[in-house]
C-alpha positions as CSV (number, residue, x, y, z in Angstrom):
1,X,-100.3,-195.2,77.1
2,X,-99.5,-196.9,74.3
3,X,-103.1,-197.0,72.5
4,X,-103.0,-193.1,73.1
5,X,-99.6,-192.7,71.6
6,X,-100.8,-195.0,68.3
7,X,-103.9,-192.9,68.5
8,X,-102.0,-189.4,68.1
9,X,-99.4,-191.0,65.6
10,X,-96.8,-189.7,68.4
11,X,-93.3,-190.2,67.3
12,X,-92.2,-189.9,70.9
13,X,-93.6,-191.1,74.0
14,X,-92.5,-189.8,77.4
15,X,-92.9,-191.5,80.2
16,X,-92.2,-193.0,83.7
17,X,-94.4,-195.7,83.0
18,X,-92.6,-199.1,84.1
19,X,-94.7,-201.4,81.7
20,X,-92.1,-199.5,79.4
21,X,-88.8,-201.2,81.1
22,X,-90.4,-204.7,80.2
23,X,-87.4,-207.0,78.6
24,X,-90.3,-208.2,76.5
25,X,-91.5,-204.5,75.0
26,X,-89.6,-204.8,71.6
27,X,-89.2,-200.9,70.7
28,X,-87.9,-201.7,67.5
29,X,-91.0,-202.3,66.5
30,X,-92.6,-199.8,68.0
31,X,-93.5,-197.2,65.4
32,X,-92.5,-194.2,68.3
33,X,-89.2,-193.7,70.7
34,X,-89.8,-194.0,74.3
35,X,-88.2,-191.6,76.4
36,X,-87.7,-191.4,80.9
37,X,-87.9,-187.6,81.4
38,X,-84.2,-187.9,82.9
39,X,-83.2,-189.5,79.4
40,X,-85.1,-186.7,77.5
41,X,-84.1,-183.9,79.4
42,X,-80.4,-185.2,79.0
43,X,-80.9,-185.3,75.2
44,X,-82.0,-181.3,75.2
45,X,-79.1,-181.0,77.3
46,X,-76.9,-182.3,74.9
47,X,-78.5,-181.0,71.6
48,X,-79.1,-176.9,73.6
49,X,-76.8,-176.6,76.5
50,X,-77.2,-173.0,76.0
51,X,-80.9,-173.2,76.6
52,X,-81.4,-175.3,79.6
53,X,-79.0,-172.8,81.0
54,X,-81.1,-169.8,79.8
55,X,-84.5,-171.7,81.2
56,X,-82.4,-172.9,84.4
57,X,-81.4,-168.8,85.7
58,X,-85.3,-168.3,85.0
59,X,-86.3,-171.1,87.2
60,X,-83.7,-170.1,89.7
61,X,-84.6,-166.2,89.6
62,X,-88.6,-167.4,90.2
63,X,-87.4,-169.8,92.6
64,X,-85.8,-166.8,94.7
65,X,-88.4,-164.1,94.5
66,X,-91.3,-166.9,95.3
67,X,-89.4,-168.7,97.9
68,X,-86.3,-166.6,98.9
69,X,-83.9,-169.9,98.4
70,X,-84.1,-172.3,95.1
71,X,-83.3,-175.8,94.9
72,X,-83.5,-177.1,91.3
73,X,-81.3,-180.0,91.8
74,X,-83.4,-181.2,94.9
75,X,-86.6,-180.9,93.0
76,X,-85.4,-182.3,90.0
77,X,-84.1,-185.6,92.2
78,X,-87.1,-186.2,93.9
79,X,-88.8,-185.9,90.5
80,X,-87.2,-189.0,89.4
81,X,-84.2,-187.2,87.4
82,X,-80.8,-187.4,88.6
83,X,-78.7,-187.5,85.9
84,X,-80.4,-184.5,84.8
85,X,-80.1,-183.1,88.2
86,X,-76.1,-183.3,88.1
87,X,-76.0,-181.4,84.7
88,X,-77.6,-178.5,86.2
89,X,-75.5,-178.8,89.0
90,X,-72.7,-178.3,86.6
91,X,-74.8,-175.4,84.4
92,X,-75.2,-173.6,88.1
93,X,-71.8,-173.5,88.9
94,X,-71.1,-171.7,85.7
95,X,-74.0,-168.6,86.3
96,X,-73.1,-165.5,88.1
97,X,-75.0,-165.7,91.4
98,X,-75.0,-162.1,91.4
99,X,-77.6,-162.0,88.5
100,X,-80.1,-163.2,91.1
């Protein structure tokens, strides 16, 4: 992962890669950030709330005509994201269910 993101000249790395939690990896001197997708998806949250909610009634809307129920949260848990998970809790409690 790491020769790939030199390779690329990636100025971010995302990844659930544990070799990335090492206390010895010293990401100052890394010459990209490292992001967990929960930590990255919380940064969009915080930098376009008004997005994630726009993309979040999509998913839900697709969700519902594909499956008849939707379940973002759960998915988004089991993906490894649950702090991400509780802000679209929070988005979902602001839509208009009747939308769907």
């Amino acid at each position: 992962m790491h020769a790939a993101a030199l390779a690329c000249s990636a100025d971010y790395l995302l990844t659930s890669d544990k070799g990335f939690s090492d206390p010895d990896v010293d990401f100052d001197v890394l010459p990209y950030e490292v992001y967990r997708p929960d930590e990255f998806l919380e940064l969009i949250d915080d930098s376009a709330p008004q997005v994630v909610r726009q993309v979040m009634a999509k998913q839900v809307a697709y969700s519902i005509r594909r499956h008849g129920e939707a379940d973002l949260c759960g998915a988004l848990r089991r993906a490894g994201c649950p702090k991400f998970a509780e802000r679209v809790r929070n988005h979902l409690q602001t839509i208009d269910s009747r939308r769907f």
